[in-house]
N, C-alpha and C positions, 0 to 999 in steps of 0.2 A: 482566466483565458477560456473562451468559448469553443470547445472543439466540433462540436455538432450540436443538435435537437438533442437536448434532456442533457447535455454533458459538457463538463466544465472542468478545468484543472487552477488547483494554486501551488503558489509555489514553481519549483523549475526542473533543471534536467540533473541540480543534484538531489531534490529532495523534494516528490513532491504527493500532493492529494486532489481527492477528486470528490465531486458533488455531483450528486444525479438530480434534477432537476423537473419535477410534475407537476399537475393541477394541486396535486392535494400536499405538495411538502414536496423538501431537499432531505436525501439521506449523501450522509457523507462518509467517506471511505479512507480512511487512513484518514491519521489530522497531524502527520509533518510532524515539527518543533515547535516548541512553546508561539515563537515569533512569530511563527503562522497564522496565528490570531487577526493580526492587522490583514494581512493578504484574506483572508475567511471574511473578514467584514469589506473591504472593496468589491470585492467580487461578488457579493451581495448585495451591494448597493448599484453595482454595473446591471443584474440581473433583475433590479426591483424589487427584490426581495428582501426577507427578514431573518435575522438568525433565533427568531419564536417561529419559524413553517418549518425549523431543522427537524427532523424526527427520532434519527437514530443515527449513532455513528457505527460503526463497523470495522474493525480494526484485522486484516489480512494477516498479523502472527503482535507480538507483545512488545516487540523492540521498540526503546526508549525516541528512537527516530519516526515513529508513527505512532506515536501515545501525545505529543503535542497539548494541545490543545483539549482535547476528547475530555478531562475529566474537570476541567473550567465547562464544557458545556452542560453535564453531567452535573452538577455544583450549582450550576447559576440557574441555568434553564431546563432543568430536571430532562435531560433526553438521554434514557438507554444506550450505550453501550456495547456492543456483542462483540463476543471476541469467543476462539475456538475454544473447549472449553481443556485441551493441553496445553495451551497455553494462558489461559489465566490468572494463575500463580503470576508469571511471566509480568502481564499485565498488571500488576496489584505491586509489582517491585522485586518478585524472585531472581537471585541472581542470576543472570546468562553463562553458559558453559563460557571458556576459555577458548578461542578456536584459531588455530593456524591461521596467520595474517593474509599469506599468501603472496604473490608478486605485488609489488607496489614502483611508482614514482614518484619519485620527491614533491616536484607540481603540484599535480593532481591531488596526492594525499591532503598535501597541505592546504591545497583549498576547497577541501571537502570540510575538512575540521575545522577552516576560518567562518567560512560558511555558518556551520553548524555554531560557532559561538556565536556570530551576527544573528543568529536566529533561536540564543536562549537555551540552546544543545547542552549545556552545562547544569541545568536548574529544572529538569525533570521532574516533571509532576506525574506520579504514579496516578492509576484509575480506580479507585474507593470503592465500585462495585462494580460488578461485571453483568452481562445477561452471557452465559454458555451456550453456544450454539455447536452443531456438528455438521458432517458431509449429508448433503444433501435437505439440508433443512431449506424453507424457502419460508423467509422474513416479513414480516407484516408492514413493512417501509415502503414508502416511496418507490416503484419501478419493480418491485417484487424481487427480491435479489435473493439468487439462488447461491448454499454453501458448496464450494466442489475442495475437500480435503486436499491437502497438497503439504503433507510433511516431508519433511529433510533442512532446511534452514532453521525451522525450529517445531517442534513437535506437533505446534498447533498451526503453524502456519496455513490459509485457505488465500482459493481463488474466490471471487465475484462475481456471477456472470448475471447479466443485466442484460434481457432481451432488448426493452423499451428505447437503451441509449446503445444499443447494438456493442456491446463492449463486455471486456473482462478484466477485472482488475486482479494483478498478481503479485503486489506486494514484491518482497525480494526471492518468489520462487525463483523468477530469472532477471536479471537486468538488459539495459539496452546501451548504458554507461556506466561501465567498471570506476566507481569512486574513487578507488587507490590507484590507477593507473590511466584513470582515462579514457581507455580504450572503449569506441563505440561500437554498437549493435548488439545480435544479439548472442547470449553469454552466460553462466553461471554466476550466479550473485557471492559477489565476498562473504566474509564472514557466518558463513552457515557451517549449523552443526553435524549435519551429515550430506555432506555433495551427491554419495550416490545414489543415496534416498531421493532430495532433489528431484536428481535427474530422472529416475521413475516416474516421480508424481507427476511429470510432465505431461503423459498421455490422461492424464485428465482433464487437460484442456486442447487438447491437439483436434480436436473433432468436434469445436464448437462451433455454430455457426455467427459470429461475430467481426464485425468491420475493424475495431478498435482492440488491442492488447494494449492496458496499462502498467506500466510497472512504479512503485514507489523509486526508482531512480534510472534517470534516462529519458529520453524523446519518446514518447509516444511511438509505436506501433500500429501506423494504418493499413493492416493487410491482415492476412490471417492468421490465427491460430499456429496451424500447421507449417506453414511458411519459419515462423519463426521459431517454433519447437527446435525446425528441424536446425536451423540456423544456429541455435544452443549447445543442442549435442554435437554440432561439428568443432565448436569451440570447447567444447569442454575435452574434444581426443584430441586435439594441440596444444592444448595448454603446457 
């Protein structure tokens, strides 16, 4: 799906990723589920493109829901990897903490996880080597993509902020569609290891100046930053 100049999403509103799009190569940003594969090469073939101009994937924290695909591209088409370098480990197969499920719906749960097996969620292919990167490093890839730290869901977890496609990708710092329950906009993401943490790191995106907030699960975000920070922390004191 073509959401603007230089920017592209696969996959959907339970699970998705994203391609930035230049002269000189695609770097890609989370890579979904294994299944994502098939969706990665349409979307490439919709754009004219090749998955040899990919250059680097990028992976916003190590969870097996955004490890996909990344280390088949790594494997086949020798393309780096980067991922924070607290969560590496993570990435490479270390086990995830345990963490309070939290509210759920029968629904919605159950077609997150049906989902997830339609698309290979079961057969997890860890990432063989990493490149470690940190807060505020700015990447040699496509679009120049800068690291903004953002622990609390897991140690390593980062944003992406990509001037060229006017956007920031957030991984499950926050969601826009609560997986276990459904519920839209925006929100604290499930399954994190430390919520309050979280909810700090937030202010390191609140003050950028970008069109697009992406999150690894949920609709897109066409508005600000700030806007939906703020929209986050009001759901996080109701909950």
């Amino acid at each position: 799906m073509n959401l603007g100049p230089h920017l592209h999403r696969i996959g959907n509103d339970i699970v998705a990723a994203y391609l930035v799009e230049t002269p000189e190569g695609i770097t890609v940003i989370d890579a979904g589920l294994p299944g994502h594969w098939r969706d990665l090469q349409a979307e490439l073939r919709d754009m004219g493109r090749s998955v040899t101009e990919i250059r680097g994937v990028i992976l916003t924290h190590g969870d097996s829901d955004h490890l996909g695909f990344a280390e088949r591209l790594r494997r086949e088409q020798g393309v780096p990897v980067y991922v924070h370098s607290a969560d590496a480990a993570r990435a490479r197969g270390a086990e995830k903490p345990k963490n309070e499920i939290g509210p759920k719906r029968l629904g919605p749960m159950l077609g997150f996880f049906a989902y997830a097996l339609r698309k290979g969620g079961m057969r997890t292919t860890y990432v063989g080597e990493v490149v470690e990167v940190a807060d505020g490093d700015v990447l040699p890839l496509p679009g120049a993509p800068r690291i903004i730290g953002m622990p609390g869901h897991s140690p390593g977890s980062i944003a992406i902020h990509v001037p060229v496609a006017d956007a920031v990708f957030v991984g499950d710092a926050l969601t826009t569609r609560h997986v276990l329950t459904g519920r839209t906009g925006g929100q604290p993401a499930p399954f994190t290891d430390d919520p309050e943490g979280a909810l700090r790191s937030l202010s390191g995106i609140e003050d950028l100046e970008a069109a697009w907030v992406l999150p690894g699960h949920g609709a897109p975000w066409h508005g600000s930053p700030r806007e939906l920070v703020g929209a986050v922390r009001s759901a996080a004191v109701v909950r």
